[in-house]
C-alpha positions as CSV (number, residue, x, y, z in Angstrom):
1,X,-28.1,7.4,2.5
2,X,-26.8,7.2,-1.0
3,X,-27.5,10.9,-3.2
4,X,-28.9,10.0,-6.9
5,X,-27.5,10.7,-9.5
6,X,-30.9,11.4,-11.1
7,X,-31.4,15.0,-11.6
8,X,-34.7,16.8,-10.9
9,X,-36.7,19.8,-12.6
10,X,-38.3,21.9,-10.0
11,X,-40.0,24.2,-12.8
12,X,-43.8,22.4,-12.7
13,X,-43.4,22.2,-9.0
14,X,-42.2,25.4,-8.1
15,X,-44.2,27.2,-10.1
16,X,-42.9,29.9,-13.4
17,X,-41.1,32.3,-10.8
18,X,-38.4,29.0,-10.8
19,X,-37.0,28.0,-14.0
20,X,-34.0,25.6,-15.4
21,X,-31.6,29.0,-16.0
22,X,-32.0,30.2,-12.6
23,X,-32.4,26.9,-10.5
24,X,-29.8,24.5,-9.9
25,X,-31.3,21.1,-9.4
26,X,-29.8,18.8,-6.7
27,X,-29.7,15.5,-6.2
28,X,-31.8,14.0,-3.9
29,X,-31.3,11.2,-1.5
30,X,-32.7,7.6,-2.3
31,X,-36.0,8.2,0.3
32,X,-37.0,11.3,-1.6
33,X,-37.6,9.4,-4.7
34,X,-38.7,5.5,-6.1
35,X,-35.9,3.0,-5.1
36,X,-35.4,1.3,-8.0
37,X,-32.1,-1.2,-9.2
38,X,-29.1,0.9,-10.4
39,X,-28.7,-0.4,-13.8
40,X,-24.9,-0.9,-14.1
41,X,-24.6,-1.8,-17.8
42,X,-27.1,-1.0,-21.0
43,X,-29.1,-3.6,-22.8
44,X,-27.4,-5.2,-25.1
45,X,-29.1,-8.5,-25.7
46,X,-31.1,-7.7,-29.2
47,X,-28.0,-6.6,-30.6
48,X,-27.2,-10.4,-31.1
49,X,-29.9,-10.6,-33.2
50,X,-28.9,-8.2,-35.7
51,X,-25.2,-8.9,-35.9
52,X,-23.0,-11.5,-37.4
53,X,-21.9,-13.5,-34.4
54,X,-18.3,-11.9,-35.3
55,X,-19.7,-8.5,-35.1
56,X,-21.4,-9.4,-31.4
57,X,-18.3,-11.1,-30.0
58,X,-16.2,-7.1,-31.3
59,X,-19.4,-5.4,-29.5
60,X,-19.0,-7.5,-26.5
61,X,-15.6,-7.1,-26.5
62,X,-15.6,-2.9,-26.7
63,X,-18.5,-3.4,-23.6
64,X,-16.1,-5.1,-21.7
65,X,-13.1,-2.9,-22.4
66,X,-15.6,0.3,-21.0
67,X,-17.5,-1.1,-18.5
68,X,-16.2,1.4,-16.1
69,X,-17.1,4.3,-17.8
70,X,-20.9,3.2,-16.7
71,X,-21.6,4.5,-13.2
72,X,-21.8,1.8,-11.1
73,X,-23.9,3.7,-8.0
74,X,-25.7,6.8,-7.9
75,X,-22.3,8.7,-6.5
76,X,-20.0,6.9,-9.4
77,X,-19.9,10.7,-11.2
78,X,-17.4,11.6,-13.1
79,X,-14.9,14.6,-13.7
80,X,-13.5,15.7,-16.3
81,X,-9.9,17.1,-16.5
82,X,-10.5,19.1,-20.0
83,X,-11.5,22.5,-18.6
84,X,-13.1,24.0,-15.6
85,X,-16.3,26.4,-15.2
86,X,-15.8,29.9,-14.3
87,X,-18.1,32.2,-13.2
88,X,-17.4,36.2,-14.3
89,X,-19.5,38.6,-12.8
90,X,-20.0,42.3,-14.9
91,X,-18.1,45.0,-12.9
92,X,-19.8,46.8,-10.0
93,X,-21.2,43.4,-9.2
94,X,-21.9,42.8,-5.4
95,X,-22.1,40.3,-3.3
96,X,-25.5,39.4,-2.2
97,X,-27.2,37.6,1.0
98,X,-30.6,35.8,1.0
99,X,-31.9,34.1,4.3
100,X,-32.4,30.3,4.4
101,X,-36.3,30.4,3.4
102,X,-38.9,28.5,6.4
103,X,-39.7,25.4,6.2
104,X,-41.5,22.5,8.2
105,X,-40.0,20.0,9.5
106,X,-40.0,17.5,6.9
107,X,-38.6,19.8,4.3
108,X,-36.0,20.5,6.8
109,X,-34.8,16.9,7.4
110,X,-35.4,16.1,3.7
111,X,-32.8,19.5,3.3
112,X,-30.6,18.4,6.0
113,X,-30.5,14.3,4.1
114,X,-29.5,15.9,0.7
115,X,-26.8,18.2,2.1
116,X,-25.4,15.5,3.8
117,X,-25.1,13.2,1.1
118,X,-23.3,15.7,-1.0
119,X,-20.8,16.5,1.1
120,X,-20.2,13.1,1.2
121,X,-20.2,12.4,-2.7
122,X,-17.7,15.7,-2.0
123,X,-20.2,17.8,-4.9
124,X,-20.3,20.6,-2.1
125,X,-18.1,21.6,1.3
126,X,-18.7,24.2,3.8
127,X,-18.6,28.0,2.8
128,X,-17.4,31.2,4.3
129,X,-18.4,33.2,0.6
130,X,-20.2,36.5,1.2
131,X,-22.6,35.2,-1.2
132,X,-25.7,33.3,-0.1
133,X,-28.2,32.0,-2.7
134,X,-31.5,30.7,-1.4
135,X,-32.3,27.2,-1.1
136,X,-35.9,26.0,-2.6
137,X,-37.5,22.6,-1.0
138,X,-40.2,21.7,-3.3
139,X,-43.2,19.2,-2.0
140,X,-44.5,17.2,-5.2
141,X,-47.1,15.2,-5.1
142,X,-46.4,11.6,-3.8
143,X,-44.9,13.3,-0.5
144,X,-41.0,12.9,-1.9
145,X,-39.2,16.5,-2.0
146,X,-37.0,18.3,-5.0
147,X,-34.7,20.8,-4.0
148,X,-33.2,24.0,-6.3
149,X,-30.6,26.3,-5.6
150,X,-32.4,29.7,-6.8
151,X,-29.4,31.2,-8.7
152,X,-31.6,34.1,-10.2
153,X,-29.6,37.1,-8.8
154,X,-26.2,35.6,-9.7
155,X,-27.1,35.0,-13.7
156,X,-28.5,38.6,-13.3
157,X,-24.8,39.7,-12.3
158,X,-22.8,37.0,-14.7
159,X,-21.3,37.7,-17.5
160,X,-22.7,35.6,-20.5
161,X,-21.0,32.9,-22.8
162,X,-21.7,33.6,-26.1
163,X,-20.6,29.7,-27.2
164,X,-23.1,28.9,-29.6
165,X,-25.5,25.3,-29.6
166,X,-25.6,23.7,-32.7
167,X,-28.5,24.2,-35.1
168,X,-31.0,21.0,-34.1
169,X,-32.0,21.2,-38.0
170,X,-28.7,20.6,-39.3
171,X,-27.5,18.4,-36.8
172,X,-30.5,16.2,-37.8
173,X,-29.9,16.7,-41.8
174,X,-26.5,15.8,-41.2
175,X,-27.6,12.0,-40.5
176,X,-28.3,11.5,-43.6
177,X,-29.6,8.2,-44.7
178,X,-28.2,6.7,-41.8
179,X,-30.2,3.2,-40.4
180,X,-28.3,2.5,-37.4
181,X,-28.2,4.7,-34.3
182,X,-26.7,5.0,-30.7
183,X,-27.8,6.9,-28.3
184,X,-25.4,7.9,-25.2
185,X,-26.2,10.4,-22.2
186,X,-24.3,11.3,-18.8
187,X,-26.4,11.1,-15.8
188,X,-25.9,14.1,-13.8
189,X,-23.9,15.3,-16.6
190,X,-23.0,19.4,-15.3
191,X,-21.8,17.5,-12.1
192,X,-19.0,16.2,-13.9
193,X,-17.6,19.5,-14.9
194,X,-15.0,21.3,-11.8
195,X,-15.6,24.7,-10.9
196,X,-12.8,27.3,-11.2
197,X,-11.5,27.4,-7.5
198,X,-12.8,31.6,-7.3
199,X,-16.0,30.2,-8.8
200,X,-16.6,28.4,-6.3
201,X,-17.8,30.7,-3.4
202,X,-20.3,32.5,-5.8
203,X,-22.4,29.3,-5.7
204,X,-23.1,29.6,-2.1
205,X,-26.1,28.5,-1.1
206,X,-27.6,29.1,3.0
207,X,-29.4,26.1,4.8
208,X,-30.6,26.6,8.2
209,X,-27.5,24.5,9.1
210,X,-25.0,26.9,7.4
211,X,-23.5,28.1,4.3
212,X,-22.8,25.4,1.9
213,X,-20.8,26.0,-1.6
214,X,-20.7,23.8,-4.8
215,X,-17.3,21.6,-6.1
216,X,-18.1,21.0,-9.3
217,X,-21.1,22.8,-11.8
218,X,-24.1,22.8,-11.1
219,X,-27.1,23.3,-13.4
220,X,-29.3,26.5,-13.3
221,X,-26.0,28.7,-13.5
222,X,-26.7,31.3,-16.9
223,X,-23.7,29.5,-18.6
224,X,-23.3,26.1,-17.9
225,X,-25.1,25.3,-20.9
226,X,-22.4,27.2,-23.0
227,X,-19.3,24.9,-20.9
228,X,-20.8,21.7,-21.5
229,X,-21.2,22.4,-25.1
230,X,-17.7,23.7,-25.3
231,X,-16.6,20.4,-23.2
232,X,-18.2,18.3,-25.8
233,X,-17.2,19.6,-29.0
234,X,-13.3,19.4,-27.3
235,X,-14.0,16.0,-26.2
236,X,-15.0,14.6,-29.7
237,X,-13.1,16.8,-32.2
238,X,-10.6,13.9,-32.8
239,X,-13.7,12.3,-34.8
240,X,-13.9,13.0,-38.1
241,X,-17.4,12.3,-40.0
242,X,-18.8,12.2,-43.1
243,X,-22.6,12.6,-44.3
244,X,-24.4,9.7,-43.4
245,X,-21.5,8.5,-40.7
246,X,-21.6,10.5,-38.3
247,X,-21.0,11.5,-34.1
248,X,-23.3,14.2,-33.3
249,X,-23.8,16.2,-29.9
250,X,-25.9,18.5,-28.5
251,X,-25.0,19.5,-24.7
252,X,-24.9,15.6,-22.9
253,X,-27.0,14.2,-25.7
254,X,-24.3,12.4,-28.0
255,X,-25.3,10.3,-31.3
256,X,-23.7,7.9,-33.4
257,X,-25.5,7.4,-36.7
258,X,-23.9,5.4,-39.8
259,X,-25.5,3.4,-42.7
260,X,-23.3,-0.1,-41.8
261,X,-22.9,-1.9,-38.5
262,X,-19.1,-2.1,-39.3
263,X,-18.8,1.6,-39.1
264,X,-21.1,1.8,-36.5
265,X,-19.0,-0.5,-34.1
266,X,-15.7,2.3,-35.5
267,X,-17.2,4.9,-34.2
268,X,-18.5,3.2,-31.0
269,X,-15.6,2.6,-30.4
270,X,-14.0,6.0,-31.1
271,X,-16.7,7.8,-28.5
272,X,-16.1,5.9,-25.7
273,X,-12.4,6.2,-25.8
274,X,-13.0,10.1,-26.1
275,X,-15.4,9.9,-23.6
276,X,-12.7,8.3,-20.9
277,X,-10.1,10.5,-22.0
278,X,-12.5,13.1,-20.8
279,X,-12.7,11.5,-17.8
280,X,-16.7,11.9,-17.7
281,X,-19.1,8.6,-16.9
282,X,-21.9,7.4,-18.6
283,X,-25.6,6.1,-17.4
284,X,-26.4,2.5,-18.6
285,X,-30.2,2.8,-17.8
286,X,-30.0,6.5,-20.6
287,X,-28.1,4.9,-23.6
288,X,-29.5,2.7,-26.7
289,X,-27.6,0.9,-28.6
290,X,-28.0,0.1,-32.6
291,X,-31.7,0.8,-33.0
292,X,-33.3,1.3,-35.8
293,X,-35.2,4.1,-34.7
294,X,-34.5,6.3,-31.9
295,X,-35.7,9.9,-30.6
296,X,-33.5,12.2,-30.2
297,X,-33.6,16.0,-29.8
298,X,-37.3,15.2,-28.8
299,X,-37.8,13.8,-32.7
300,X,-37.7,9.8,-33.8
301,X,-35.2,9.3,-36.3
302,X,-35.4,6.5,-38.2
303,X,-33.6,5.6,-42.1
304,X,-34.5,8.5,-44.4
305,X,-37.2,9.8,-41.8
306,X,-37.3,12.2,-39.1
């Protein structure tokens, strides 16, 4: 069974008790979800109809020279080498033991499918922590499960990251009068981050076939919002921009806005190398290339108009 790299939100499901902060979102294996084609590479074919042939045959040729930093199968994650999440807990901090919550059988076996898959893709391995967060198998509505790690207690007991997000309304102002735009997003993008090796037994989470622990960060912990960010922001500081011509990124969402299609194809070209020497992978079927209007930050951008 192959685990997707699509990650789920358990919040509607689950009801308000559950939320993004204090769930971590798994993947899921193919049966608990539509099969659909792994799209291996974006969507390039209107380009050509925007660009000088000379300017498609330099796009092609930056495509070609990245292809394999688009994930090729829904276990082609990436990792990065630039830092590693660590978990701090305030002093006087315990650890703590919930029981594997019931089930039926099918959210058992759909429990048992997932776990096995990521042990695989080698995102989890067996445990021994003292600490045992509870596992949440959530039924939605075509019959296909979600499943969350409930990290509520540890987030109470962490010590918070200050590292600030950018401000969404000057990271929009700073486009500028921009007209073309890329979008670029990671699939399973907090996957791709290692946990610090004594981090790694606070993310313990019980099954009713044992005591699993995560590799690499998963989402719902209280700061792994704040690493991403910080992973980012180290990632692309070798980019310099200028109003109107620039990189911008907020958590996995990265966009390159300029005014020509020359410096568009610079700074394409400029992400993508920081982006491997990151070591993280991108997902074909979430990027757009040179549009003329694109949403992003849940507003549609366009030249002069947001």
């Amino acid at each position: 069974m192959e685990v997707s790299a699509i990650t789920l939100n358990c919040r509607e499901e689950a009801g308000s008790e559950f939320n993004s902060e204090n769930n971590s979102e798994l993947p899921v294996t193919a049966d608990a979800q539509e099969i659909t084609p792994f799209q291996t590479m974006p969507n390039i074919k209107h380009c050509e109809e925007i660009m000088t042939e000379s300017q498609f045959e330099r796009f092609q040729s930056i495509m070609k020279e990245n292809s394999d930093l688009f994930s090729k199968n829904k276990t082609d994650i990436g990792l990065t080498t630039l830092l590693k999440h660590k978990i701090e807990l305030e002093p006087g901090s315990k650890p703590y033991k919930e029981t594997p919550r019931r089930m039926n059988s099918v959210k058992t076996e759909a429990a048992k499918e997932t776990v096995n898959d990521m042990l695989q893709a080698k995102l989890i391995k067996e445990s021994h922590s003292p600490f045992a967060s509870g596992l949440v198998v959530v039924a939605k509505k075509d019959g296909t499960h979600r499943m969350c790690i409930d990290f509520r207690k540890l987030n109470d007991m962490t010590v918070k990251d200050a590292f600030p997000l950018p401000r969404i309304d000057k990271t929009i102002e700073s486009m500028g009068s921009a007209k073309w735009f890329t979008s670029v997003d990671m699939g399973s993008a907090f996957w791709q981050v290692p946990l610090d090796e004594e981090s790694k037994a606070k993310t313990a989470s019980a099954t009713e076939d044992g005591l699993f622990e995560c590799e690499r960060m998963p989402f719902g912990l209280c700061n792994a919002t704040a690493t991403f960010q910080r992973l980012m922001q180290k990632a692309l500081k070798s980019i310099s921009c200028n109003y109107g011509n620039v990189v911008l990124c907020y958590i996995d969402d990265i966009l390159v806005a300029t005014t020509t299609i020359e410096q568009h194809l610079e700074r394409l070209e400029e992400v993508l190398r920081c982006i491997r020497l990151a070591g993280l992978k991108l997902k074909a079927s979430k990027c757009q290339f040179f549009e003329k209007e694109i949403i992003f930050l849940g507003r549609r951008t366009s030249e002069g108009d947001v």
